[in-house]
DOTIGU-442689 format. One record per atom (N, C-alpha, C): atom name; residue number from 1; x, y, z; residue in three letters. Coordinates in pm, whole numbers, plus 50000, padded with zeros to 5 digits. Atoms other than C-alpha are relative to their C-alpha. Layout:
{pt "CA" NUM {X Y Z} "ala"}
...
***
This chain:
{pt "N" 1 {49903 49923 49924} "unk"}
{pt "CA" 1 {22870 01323 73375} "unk"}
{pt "C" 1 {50053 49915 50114} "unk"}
{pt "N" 2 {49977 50107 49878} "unk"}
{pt "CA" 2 {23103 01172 73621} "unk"}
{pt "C" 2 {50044 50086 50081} "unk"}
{pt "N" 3 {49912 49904 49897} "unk"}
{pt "CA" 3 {23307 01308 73907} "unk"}
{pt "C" 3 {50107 50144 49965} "unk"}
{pt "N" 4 {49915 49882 50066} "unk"}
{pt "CA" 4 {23584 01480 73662} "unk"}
{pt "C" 4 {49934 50095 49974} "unk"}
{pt "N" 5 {50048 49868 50087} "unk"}
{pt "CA" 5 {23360 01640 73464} "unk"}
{pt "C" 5 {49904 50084 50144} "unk"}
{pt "N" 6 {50060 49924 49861} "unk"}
{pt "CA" 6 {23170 01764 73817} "unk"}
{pt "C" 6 {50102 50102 50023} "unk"}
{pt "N" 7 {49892 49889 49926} "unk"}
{pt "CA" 7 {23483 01914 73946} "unk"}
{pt "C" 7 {50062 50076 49925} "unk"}
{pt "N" 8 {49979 49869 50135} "unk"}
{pt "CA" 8 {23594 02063 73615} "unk"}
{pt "C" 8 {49939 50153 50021} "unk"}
{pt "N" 9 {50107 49888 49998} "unk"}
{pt "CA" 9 {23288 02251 73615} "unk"}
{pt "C" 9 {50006 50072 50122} "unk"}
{pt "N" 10 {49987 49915 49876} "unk"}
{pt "CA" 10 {23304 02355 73963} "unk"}
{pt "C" 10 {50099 50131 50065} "unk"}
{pt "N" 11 {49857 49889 50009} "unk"}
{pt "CA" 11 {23680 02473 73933} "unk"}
{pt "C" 11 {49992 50123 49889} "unk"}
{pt "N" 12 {50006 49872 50104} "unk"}
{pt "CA" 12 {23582 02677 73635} "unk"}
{pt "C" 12 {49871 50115 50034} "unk"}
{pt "N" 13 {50129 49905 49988} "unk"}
{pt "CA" 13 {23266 02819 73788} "unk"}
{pt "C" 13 {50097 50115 50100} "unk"}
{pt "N" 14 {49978 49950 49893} "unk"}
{pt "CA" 14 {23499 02959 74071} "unk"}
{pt "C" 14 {50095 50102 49954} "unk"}
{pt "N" 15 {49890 49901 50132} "unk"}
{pt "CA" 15 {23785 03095 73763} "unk"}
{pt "C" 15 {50006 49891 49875} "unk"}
{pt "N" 16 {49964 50078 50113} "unk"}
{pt "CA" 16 {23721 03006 73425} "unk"}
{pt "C" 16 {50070 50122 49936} "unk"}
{pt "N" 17 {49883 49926 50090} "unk"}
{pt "CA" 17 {24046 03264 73329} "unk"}
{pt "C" 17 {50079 49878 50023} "unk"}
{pt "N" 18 {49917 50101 50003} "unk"}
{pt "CA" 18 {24282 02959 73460} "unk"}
{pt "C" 18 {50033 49976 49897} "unk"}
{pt "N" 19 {49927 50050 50096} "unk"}
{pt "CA" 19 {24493 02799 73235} "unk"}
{pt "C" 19 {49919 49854 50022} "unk"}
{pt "N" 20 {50028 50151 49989} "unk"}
{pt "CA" 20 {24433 02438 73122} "unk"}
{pt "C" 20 {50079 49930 50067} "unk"}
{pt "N" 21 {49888 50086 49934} "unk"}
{pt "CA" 21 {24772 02362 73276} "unk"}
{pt "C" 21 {49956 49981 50121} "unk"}
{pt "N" 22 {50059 50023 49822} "unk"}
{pt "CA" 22 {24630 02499 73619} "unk"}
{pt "C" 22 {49909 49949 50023} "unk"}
{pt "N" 23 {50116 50034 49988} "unk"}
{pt "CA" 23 {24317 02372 73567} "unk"}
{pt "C" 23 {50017 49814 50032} "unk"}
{pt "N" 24 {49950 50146 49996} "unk"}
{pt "CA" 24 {24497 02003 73532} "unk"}
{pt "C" 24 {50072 49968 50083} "unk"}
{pt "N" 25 {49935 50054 49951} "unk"}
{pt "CA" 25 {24710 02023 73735} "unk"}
{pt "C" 25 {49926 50040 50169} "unk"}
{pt "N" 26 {50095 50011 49859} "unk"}
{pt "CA" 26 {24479 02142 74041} "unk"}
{pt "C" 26 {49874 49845 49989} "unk"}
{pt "N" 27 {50102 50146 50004} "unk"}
{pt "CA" 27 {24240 01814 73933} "unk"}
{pt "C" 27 {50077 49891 50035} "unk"}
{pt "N" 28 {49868 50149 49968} "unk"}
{pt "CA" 28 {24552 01576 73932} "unk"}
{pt "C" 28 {50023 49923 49876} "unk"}
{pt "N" 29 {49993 50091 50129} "unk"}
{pt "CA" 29 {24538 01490 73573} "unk"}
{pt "C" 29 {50051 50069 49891} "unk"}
{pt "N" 30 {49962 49911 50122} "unk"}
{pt "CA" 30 {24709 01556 73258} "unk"}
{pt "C" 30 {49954 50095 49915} "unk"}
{pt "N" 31 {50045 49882 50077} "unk"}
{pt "CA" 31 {24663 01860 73057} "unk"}
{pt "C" 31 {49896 49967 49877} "unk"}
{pt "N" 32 {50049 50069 50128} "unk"}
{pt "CA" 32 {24581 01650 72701} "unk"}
{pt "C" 32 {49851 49950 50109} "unk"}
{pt "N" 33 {50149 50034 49926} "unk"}
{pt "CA" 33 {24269 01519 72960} "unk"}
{pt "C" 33 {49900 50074 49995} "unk"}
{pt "N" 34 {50100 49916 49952} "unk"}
{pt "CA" 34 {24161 01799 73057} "unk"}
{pt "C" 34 {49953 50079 49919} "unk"}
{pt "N" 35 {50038 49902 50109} "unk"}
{pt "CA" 35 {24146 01998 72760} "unk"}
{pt "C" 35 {49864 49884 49869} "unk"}
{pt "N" 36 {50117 50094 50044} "unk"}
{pt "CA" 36 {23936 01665 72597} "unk"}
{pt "C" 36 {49884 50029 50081} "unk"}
{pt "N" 37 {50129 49981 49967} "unk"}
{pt "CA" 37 {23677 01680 72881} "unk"}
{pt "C" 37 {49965 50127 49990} "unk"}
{pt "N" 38 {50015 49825 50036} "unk"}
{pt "CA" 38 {23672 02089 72846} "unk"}
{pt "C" 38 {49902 49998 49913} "unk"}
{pt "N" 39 {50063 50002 50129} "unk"}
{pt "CA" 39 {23592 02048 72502} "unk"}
{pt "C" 39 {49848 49906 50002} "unk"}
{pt "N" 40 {50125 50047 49988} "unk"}
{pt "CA" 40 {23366 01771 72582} "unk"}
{pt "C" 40 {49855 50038 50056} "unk"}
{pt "N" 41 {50105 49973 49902} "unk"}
{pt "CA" 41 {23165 01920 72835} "unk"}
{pt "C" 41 {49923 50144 49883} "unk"}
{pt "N" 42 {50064 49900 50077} "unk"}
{pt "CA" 42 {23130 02238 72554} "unk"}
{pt "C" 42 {49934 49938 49839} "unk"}
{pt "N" 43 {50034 50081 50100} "unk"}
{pt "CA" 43 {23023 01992 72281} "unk"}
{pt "C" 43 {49870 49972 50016} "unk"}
{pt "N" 44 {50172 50051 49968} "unk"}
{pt "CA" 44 {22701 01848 72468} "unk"}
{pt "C" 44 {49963 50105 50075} "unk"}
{pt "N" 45 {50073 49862 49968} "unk"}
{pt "CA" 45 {22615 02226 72574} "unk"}
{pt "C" 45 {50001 49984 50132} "unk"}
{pt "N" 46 {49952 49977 49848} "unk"}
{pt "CA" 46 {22713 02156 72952} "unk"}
{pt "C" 46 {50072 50162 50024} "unk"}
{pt "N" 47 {49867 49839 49993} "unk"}
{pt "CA" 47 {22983 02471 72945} "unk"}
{pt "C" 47 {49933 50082 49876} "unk"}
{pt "N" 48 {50066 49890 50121} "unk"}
{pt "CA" 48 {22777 02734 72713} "unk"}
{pt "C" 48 {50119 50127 49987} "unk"}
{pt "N" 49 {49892 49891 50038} "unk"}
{pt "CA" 49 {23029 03026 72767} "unk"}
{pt "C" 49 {50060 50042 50135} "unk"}
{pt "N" 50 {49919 49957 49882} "unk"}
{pt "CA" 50 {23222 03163 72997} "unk"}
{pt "C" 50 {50001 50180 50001} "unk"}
{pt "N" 51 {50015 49865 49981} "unk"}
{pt "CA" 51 {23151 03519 73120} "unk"}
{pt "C" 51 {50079 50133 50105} "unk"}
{pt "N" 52 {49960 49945 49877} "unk"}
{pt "CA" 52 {23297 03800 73322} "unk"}
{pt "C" 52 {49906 50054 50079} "unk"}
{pt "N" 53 {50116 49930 49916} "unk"}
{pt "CA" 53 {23168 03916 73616} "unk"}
{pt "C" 53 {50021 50166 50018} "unk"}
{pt "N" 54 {50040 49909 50083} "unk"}
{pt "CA" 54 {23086 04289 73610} "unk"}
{pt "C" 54 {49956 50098 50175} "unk"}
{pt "N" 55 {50067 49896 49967} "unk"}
{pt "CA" 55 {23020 04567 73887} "unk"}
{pt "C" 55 {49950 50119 49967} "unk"}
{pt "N" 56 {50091 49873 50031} "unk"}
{pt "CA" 56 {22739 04797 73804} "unk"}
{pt "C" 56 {50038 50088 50020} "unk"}
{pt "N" 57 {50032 49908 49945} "unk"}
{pt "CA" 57 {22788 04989 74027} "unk"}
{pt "C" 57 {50136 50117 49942} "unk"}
{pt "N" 58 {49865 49993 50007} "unk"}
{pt "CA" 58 {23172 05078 73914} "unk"}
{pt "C" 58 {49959 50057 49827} "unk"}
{pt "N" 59 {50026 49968 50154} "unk"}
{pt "CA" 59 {22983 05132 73543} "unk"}
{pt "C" 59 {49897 50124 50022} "unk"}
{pt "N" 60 {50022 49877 49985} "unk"}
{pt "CA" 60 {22779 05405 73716} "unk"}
{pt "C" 60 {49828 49948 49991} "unk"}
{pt "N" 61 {50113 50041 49966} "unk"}
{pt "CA" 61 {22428 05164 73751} "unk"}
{pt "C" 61 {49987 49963 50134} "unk"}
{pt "N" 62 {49992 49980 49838} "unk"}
{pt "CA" 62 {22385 05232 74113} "unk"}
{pt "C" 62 {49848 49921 50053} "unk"}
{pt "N" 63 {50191 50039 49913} "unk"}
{pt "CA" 63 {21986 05103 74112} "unk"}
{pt "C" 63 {50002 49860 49913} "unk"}
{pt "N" 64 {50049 50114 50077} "unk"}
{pt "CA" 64 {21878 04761 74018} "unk"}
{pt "C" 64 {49827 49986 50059} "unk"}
{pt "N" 65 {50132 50010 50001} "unk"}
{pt "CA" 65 {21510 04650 73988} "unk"}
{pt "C" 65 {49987 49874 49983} "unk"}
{pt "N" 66 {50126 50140 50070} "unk"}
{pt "CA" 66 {21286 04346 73938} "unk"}
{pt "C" 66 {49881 50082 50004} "unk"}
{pt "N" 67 {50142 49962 50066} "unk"}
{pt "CA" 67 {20977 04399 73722} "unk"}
{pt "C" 67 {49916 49928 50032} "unk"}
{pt "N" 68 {50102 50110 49991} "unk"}
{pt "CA" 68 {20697 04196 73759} "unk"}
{pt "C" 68 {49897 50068 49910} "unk"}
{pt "N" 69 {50077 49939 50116} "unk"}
{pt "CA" 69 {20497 04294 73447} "unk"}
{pt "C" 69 {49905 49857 49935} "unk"}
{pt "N" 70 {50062 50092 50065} "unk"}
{pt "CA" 70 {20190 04084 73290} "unk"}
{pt "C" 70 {49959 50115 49909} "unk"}
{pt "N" 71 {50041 49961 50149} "unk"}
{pt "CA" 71 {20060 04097 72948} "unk"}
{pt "C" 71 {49908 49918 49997} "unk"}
{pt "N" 72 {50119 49957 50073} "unk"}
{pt "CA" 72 {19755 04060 72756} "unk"}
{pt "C" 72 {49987 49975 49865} "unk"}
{pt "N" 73 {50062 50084 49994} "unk"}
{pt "CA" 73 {19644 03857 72568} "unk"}
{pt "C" 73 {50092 49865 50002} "unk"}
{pt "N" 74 {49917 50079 49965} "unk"}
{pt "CA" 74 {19818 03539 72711} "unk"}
{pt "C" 74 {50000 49884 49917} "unk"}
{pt "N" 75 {49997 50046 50125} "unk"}
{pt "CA" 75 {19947 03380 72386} "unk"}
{pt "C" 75 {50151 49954 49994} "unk"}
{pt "N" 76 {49828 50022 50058} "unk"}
{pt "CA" 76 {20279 03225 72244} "unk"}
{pt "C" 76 {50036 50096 49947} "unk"}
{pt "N" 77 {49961 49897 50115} "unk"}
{pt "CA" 77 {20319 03489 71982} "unk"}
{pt "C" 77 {50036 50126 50139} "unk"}
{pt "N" 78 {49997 49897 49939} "unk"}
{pt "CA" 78 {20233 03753 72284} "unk"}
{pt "C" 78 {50128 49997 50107} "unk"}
{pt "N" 79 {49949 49986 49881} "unk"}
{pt "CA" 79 {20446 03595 72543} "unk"}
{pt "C" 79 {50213 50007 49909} "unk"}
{pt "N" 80 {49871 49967 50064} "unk"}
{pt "CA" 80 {20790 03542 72281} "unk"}
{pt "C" 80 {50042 50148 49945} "unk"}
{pt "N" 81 {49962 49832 50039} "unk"}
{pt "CA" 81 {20746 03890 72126} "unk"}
{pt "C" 81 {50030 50090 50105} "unk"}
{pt "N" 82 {49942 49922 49893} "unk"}
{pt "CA" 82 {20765 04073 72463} "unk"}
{pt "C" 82 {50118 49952 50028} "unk"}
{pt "N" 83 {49906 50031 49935} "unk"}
{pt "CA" 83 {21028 03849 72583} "unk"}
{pt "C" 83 {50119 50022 49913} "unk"}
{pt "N" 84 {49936 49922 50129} "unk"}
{pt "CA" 84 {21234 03938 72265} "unk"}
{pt "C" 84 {50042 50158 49988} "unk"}
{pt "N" 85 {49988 49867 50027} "unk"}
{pt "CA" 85 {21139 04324 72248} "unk"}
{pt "C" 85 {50084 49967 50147} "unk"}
{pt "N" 86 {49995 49976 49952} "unk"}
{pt "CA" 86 {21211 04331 72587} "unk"}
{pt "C" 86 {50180 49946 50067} "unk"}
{pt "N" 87 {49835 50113 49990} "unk"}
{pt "CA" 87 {21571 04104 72639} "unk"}
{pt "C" 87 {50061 50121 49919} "unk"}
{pt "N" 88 {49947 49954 50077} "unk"}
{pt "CA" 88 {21710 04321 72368} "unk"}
{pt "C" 88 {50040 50179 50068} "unk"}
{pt "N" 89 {49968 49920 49961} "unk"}
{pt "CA" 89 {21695 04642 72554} "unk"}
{pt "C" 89 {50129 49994 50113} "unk"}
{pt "N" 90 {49880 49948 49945} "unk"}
{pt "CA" 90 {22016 04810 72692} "unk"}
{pt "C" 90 {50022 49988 50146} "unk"}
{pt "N" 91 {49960 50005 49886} "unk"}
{pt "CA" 91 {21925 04815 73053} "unk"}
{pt "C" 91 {49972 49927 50069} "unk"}
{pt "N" 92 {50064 50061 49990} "unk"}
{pt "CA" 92 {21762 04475 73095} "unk"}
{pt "C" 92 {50161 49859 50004} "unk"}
{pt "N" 93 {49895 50053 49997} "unk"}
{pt "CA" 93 {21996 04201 73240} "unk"}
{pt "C" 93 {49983 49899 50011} "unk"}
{pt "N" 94 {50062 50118 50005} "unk"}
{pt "CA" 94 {21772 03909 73262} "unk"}
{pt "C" 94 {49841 50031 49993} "unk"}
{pt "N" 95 {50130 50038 50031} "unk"}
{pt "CA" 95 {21423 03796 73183} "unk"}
{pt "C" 95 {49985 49894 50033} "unk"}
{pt "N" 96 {50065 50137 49969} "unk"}
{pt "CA" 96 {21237 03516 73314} "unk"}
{pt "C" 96 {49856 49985 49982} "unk"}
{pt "N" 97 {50174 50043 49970} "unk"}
{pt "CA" 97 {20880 03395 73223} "unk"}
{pt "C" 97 {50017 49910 50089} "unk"}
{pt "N" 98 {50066 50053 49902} "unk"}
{pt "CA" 98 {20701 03288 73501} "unk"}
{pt "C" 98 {49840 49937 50028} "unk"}
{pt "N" 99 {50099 50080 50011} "unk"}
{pt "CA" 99 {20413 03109 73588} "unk"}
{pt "C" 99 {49926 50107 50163} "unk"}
{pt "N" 100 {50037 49932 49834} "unk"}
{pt "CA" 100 {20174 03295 73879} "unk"}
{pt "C" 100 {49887 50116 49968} "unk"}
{pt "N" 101 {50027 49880 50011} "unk"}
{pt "CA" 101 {20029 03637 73872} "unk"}
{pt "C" 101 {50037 50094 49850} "unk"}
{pt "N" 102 {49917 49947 50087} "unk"}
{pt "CA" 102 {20258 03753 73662} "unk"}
{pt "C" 102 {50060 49937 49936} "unk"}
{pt "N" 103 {49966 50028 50119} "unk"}
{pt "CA" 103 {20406 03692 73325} "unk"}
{pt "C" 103 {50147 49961 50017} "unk"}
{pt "N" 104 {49837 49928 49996} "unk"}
{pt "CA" 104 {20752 03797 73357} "unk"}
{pt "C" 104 {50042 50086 50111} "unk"}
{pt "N" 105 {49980 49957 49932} "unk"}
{pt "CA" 105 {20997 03893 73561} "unk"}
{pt "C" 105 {50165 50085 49910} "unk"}
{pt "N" 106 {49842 49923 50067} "unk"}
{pt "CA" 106 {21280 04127 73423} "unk"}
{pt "C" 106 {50050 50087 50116} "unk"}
{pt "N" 107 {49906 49957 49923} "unk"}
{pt "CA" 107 {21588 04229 73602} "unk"}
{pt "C" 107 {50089 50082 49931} "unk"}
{pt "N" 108 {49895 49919 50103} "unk"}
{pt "CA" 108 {21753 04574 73503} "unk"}
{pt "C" 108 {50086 50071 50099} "unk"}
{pt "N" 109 {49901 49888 49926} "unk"}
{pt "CA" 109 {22040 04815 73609} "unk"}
{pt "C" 109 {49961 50101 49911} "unk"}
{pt "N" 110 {50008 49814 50056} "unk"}
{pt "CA" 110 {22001 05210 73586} "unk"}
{pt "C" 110 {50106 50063 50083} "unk"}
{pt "N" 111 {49933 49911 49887} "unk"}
{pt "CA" 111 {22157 05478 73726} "unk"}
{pt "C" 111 {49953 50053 50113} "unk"}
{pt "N" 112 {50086 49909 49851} "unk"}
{pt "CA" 112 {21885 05632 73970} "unk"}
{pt "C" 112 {49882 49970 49978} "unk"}
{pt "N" 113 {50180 49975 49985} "unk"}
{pt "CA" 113 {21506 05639 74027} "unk"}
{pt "C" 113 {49936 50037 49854} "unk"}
{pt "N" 114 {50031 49934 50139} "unk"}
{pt "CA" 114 {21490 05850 73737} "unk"}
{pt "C" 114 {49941 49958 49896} "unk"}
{pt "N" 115 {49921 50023 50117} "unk"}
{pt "CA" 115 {21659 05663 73479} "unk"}
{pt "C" 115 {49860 49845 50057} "unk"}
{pt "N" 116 {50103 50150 49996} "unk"}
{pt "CA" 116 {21424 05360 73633} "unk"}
{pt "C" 116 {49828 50052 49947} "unk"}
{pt "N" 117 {50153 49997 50043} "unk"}
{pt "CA" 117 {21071 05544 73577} "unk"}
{pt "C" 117 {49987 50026 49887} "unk"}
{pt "N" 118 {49985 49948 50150} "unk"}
{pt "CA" 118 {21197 05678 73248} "unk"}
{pt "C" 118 {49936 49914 49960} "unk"}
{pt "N" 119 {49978 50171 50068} "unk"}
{pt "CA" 119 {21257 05304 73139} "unk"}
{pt "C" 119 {49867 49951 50034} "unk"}
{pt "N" 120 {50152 50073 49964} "unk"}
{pt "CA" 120 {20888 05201 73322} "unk"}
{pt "C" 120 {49897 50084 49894} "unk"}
{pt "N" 121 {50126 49902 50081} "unk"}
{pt "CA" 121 {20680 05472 73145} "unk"}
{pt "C" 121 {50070 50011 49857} "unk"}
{pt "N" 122 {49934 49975 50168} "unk"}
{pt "CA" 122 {20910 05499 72766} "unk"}
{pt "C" 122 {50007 49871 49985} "unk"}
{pt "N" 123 {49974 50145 50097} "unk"}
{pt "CA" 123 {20964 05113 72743} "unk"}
{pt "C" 123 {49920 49895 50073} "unk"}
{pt "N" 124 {50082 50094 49975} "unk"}
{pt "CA" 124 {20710 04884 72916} "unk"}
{pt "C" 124 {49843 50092 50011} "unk"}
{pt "N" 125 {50155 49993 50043} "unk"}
{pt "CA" 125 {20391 05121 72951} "unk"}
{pt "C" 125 {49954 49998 49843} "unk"}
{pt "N" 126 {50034 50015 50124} "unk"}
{pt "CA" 126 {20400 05167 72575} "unk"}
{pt "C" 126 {49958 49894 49953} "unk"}
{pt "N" 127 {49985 50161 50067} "unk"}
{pt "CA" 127 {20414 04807 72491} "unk"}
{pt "C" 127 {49851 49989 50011} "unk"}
{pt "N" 128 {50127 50023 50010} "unk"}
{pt "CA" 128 {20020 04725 72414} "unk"}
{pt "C" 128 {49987 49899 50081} "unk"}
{pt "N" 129 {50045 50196 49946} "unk"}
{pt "CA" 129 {20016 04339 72508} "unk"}
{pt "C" 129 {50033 50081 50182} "unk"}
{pt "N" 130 {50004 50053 49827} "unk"}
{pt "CA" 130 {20141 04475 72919} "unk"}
{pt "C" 130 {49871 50116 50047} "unk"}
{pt "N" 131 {50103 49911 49967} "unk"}
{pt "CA" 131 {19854 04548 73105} "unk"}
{pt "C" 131 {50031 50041 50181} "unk"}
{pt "N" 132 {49995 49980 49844} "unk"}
{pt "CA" 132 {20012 04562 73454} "unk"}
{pt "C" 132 {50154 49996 50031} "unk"}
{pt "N" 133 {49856 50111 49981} "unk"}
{pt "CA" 133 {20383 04543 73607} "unk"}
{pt "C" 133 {49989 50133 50165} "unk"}
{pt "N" 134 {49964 49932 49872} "unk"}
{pt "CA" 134 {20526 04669 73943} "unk"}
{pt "C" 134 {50173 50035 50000} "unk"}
{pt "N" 135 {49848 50022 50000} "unk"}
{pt "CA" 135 {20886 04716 74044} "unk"}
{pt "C" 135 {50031 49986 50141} "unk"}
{pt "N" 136 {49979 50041 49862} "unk"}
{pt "CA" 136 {21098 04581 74334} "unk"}
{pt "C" 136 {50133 50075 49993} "unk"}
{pt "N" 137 {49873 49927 49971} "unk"}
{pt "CA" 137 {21410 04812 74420} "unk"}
{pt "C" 137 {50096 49913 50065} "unk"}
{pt "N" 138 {49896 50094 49931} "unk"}
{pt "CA" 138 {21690 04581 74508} "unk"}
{pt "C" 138 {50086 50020 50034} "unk"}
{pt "N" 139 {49909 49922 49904} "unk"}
{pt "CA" 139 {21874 04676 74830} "unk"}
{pt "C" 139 {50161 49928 49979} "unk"}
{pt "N" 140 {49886 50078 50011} "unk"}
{pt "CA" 140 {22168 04396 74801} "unk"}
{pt "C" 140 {49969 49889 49902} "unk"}
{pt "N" 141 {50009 50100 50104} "unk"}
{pt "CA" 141 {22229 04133 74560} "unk"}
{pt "C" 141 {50150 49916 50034} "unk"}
{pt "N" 142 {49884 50087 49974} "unk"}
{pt "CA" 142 {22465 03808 74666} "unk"}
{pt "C" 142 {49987 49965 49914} "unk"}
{pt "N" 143 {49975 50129 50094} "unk"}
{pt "CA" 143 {22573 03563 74398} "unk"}
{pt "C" 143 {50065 49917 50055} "unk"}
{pt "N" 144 {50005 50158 49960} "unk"}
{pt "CA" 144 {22547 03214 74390} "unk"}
{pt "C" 144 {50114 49986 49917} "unk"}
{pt "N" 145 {49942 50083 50088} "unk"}
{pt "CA" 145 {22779 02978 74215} "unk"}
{pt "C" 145 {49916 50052 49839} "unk"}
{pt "N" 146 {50059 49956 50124} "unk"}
{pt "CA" 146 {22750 03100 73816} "unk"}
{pt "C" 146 {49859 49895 49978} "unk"}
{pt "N" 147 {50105 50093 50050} "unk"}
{pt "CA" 147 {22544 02767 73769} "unk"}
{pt "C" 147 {49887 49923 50121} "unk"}
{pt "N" 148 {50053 50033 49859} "unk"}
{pt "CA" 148 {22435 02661 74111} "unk"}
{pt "C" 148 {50134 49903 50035} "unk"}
{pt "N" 149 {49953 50116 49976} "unk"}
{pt "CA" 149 {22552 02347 74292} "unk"}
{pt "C" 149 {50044 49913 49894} "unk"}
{pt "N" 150 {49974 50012 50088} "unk"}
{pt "CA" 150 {22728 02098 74072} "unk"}
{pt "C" 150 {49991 49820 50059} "unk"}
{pt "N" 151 {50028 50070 49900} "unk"}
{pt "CA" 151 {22594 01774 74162} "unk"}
{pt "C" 151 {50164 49879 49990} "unk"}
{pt "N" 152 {49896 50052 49988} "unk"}
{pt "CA" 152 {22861 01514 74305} "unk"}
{pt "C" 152 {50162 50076 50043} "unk"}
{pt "N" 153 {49900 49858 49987} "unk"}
{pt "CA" 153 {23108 01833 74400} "unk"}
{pt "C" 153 {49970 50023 50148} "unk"}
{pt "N" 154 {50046 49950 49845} "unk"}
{pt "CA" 154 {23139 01914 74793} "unk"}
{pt "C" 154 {50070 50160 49980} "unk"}
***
């Protein structure tokens, strides 16, 4: 990666709706360029997809959570199958294994309290392998840059 492809990425983390024209012509370089490193950067899995961003709250998920749930018996098979069953559900918006205390950390949107203990007691106490989880009620939520920092990019 050099400088272009830095600031590519950076300009698209900030709007990847742009055009390639605007996208080239805010870098300072021809269009035919920019649409090569584009492509390039989505070739060697740098640029995976491009997503919209999304208020919950505007979709009527007013509560967000972090889980902190461990499982039982601490296995490959045990730790991919939860992270699988559990990714796949509707109100689940990330998953992270972790290393610590705890197994996993899953991040969901609901609508209320409710709709959150439903989801704790109908879809993680059932699950055999968890033998423990908590939840963290999350008052505000900033976002970062989609990818973080982009190194070589001020």
């Amino acid at each position: 990666m050099d400088e272009l492809d830095s600031a590519i990425i950076a300009h698209l983390q900030r709007d990847a709706r742009q055009t390639n024209r605007e996208l080239a012509r805010t870098l300072g370089i021809a269009p035919s360029t920019c649409l090569e490193r584009v492509r390039a950067l989505r070739n060697r899995g740098v640029l995976t997809g491009f997503h919209a961003a999304v208020d919950l709250r505007k979709l009527g998920l007013r509560l967000q959570a972090l889980l902190s749930v461990q499982v039982r018996p601490l296995s490959r098979e045990v730790i991919e199958g939860f992270k699988t069953y559990v990714a796949a559900l509707p109100e689940v918006l990330s998953v992270f294994v972790v290393a610590g205390n705890d197994d996993f950390l899953v991040h969901v949107a609901v609508e209320d309290a409710d709709q959150l203990h439903a989801f704790l007691m109908d879809r993680l106490s059932q699950r055999r392998e968890v033998i423990g989880f908590r939840s963290s009620v999350i008052y505000q939520h900033v976002n970062s840059a989609v990818g973080g920092p982009v190194p070589g990019v001020n």
